[in-house]
C-alpha positions in Angstrom: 0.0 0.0 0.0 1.7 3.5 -0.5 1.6 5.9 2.1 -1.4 7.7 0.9 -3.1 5.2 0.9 -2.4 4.0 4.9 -3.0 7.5 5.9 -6.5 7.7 4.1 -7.4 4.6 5.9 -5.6 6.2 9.4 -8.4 8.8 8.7 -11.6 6.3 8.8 -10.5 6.1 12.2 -11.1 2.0 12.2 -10.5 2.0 16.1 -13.0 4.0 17.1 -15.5 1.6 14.9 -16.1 -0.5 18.2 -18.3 2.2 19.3 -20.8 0.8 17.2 -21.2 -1.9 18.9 -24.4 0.1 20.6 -26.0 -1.6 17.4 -26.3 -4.6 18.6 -27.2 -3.8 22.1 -31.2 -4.3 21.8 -29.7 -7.8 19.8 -27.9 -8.7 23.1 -31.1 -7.4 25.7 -33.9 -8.8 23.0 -32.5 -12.4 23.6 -31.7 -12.8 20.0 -28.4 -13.9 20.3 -29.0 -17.3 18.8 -30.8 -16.1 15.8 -29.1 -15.7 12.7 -30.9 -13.7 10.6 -30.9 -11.0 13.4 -26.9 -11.8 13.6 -27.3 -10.5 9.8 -28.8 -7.7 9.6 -27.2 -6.8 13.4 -23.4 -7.0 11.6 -25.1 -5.0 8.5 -26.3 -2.1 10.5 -23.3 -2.3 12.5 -21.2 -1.9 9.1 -23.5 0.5 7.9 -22.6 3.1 10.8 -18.9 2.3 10.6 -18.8 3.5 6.7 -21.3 6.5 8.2 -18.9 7.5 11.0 -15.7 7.1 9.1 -17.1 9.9 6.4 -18.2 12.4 9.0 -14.8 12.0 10.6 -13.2 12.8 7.2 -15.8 15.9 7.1 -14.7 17.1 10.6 -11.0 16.2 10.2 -11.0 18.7 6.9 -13.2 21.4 9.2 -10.6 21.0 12.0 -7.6 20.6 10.2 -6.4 24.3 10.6 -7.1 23.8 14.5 -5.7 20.5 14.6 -2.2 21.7 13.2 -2.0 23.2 16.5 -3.0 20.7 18.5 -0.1 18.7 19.8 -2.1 15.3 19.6 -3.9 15.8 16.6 -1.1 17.6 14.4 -0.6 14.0 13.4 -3.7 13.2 11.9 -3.0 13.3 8.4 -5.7 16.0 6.9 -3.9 18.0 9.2 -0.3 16.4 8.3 -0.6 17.2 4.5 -0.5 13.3 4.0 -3.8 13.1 2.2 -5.7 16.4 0.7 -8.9 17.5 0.7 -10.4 17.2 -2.3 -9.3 13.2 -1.3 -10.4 13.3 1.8 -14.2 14.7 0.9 -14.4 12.6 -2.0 -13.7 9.6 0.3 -16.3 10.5 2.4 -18.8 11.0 -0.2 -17.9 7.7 -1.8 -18.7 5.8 2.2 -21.7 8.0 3.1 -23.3 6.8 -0.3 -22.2 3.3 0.9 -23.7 3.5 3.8 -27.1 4.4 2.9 -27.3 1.8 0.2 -26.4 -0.8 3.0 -29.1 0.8 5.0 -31.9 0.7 2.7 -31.5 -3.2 1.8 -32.4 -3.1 6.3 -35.7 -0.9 5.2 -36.9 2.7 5.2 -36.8 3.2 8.5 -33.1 2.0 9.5 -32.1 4.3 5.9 -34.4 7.2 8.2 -32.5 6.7 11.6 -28.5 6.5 9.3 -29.3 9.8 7.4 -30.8 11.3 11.1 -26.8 10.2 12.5 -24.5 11.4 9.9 -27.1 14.8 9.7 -26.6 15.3 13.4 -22.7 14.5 13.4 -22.6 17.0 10.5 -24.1 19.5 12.3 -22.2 19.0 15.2 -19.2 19.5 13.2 -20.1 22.4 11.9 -21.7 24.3 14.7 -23.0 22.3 17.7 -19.4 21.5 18.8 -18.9 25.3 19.6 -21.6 25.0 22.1 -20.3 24.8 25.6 -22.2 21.5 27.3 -24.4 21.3 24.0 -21.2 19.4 22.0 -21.1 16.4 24.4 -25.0 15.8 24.5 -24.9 15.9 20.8 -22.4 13.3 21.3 -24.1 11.3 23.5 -27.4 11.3 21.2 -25.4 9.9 18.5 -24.8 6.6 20.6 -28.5 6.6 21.2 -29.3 6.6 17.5 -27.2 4.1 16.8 -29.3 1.6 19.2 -32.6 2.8 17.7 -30.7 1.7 14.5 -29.6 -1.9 15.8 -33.3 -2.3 17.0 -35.3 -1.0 13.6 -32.9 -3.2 11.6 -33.7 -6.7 13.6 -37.4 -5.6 14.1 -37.3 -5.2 17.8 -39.1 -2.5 20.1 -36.8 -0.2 22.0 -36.4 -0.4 25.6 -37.2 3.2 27.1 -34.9 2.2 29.7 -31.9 1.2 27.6 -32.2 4.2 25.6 -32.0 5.9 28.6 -28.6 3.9 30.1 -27.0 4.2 26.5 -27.4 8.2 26.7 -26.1 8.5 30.1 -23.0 6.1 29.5 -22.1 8.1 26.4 -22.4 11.3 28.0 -20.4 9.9 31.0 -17.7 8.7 28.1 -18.3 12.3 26.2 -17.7 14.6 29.5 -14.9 12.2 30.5 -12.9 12.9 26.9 -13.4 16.7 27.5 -11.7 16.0 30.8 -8.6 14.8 29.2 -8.5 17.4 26.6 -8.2 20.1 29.6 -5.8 18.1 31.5 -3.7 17.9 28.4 -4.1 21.4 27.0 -4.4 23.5 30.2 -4.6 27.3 30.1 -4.3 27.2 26.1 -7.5 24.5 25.7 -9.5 27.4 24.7 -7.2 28.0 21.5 -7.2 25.0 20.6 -11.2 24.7 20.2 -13.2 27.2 21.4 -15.6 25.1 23.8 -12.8 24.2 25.7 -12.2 27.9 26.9 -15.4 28.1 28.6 -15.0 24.4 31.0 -13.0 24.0 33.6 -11.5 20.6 35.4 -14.0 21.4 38.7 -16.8 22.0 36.6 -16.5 19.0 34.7 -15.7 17.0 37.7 -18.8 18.0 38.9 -20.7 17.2 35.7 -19.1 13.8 35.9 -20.2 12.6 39.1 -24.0 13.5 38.2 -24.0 11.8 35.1 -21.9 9.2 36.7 -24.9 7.9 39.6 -27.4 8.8 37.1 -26.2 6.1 35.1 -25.9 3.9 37.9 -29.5 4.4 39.1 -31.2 4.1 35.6 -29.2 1.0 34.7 -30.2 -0.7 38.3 -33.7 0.4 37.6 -33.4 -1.1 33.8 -32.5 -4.4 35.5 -35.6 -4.6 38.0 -38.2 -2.4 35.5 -41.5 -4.9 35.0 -41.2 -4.8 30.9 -37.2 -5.7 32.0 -38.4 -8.8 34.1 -41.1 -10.0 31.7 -38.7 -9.9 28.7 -35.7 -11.5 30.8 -38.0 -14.0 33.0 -36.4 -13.0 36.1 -34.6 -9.9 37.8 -31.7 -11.7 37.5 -29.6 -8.7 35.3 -29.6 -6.9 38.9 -26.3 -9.5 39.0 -24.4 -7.2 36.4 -24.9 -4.2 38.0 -21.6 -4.1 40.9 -19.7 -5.2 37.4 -21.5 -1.9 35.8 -19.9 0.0 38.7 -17.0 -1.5 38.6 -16.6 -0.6 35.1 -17.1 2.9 35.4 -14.8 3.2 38.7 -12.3 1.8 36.8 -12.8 4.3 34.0 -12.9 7.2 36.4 -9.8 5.9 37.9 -8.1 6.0 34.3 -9.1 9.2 33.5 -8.0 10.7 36.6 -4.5 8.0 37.2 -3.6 7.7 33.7 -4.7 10.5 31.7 -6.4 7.9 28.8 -9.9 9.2 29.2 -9.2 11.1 25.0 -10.2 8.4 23.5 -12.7 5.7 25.3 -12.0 3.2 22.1 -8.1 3.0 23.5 -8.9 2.5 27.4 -11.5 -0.5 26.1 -8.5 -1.9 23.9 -5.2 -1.3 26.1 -6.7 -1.4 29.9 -6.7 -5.1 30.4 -9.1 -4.9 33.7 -11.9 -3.0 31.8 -12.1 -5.1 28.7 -12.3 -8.4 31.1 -14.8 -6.3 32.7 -16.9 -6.1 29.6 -16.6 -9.2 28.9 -18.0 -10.6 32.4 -21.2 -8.3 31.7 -21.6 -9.7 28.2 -21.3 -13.2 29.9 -23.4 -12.7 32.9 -26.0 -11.2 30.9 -26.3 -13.5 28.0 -26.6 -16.5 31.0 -29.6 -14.8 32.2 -31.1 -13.8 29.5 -30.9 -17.3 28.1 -32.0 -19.3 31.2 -34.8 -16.6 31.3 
């Protein structure tokens, strides 16, 4: 491969792909695990949002890259670097968002409906939203919560109130957390770097943290125990994955604050040993209880 061609694909940002693993969240809590077909269109969707991501990051990367030259974490990325141009880069984009929404309509209407809602909203957020001081990381968060609307439209599944509710809050908890980072790392000079930055501070993110922090807690315990919860399950047996719930967003709190890796949930997930078991033992736990119940 030339080097182009590695940097264009450095630009789809393939890492941060496992987020969309909120896809197939409703697959996991609609006990369809052992279904193929849902399997199916679950990977489609999933693959459908990766190609949808990937060209809104090239969109923002060639909006930022002026910014990012300055940034001493992101001068690297290679929009910013000079290693691929611009006319490259959108073109790319255009070529995967198109992609995207042909996957999407072969999953119906409806999935195409909630695809062109995401990369719409990340657009926006690109352009303007991102400016807005607390209004850039609930943006963020709804993202995540489109994407398990989308996983749930494509297998033919209603949508849990509930989990919409815990997917919000655990991407807001993940959104205010990489904010966090970006003002431990930039310090006085986070406001030049991007302009929301200049109007948070460490305390009043901290602060924002630990609400959003036991809200998540309480509406995923309350998830676990809620009477559509039992009946679907068969038993209140998920209230067993919620001290490994806590204990996987202590441990992310103690990363953020211990190792400074709180920029970029994707990395903690694939370099912190402790959390990925930690996800793991969830998926376990509640796949057992889901399919005794």
């Amino acid at each position: 491969m030339t080097r182009e061609t590695i940097a264009l694909i450095r630009s789809l940002r393939p890492e941060q792909w496992l987020k969309n693993g909120f896809v197939l969240a409703p697959m996991v809590f609609s006990g369809l695990l052992d279904n193929p077909e849902a399997w199916g269109r679950g990977v489609l969707a999933a693959a459908a949002f990766c190609a949808a991501s990937s060209a809104v990051y090239l969109v923002n990367d060639v909006l930022d890259r002026e910014a990012d030259r300055r940034h001493p974490g992101k001068c690297t990325r290679p929009i910013a670097a000079g290693a691929i141009s611009v006319g490259t880069a959108l073109a790319t984009a255009l070529v995967l968002a198109a992609a995207a929404m042909a996957a999407a309509f072969v999953l119906g209407n409806m999935f195409a409906a909630v695809l062109a809602s995401y990369i719409l909203l990340v657009v926006l957020y690109s352009a303007v939203l991102k400016r807005v001081v607390f209004v850039d990381v609930l943006v963020l968060a709804a993202g995540f919560v489109l994407r398990v609307v989308g996983g749930a439209v494509a297998i033919g599944v209603p949508v849990s109130r509930w989990l919409l509710l815990c997917a919000y809050l655990l991407a807001l908890y993940l959104a205010l957390g990489k904010r966090r980072s970006e003002l431990a790392l930039l310090g006085n000079d986070a406001g030049t770097h991007r302009e929301v930055l200049g109007h948070y501070t460490l305390a009043l993110v901290d602060q924002a943290i630990s609400v959003v922090l036991g809200a998540t807690v309480l509406a995923y315990t309350l998830y676990t125990v809620a009477p559509e919860t039992v009946i679907k399950v068969g038993s209140e047996g998920l209230m067993a994955t919620v001290p490994v719930v806590l204990y996987g967003l202590f441990r992310y709190l103690y990363l953020l604050h211990r190792s400074d890796l709180g920029g970029s949930p994707t990395r903690v997930l694939a370099t912190d040993q402790p959390l990925l078991i930690t996800v793991l033992v969830w998926l376990g736990v509640a796949a057992v209880v889901i399919g005794v119940g």
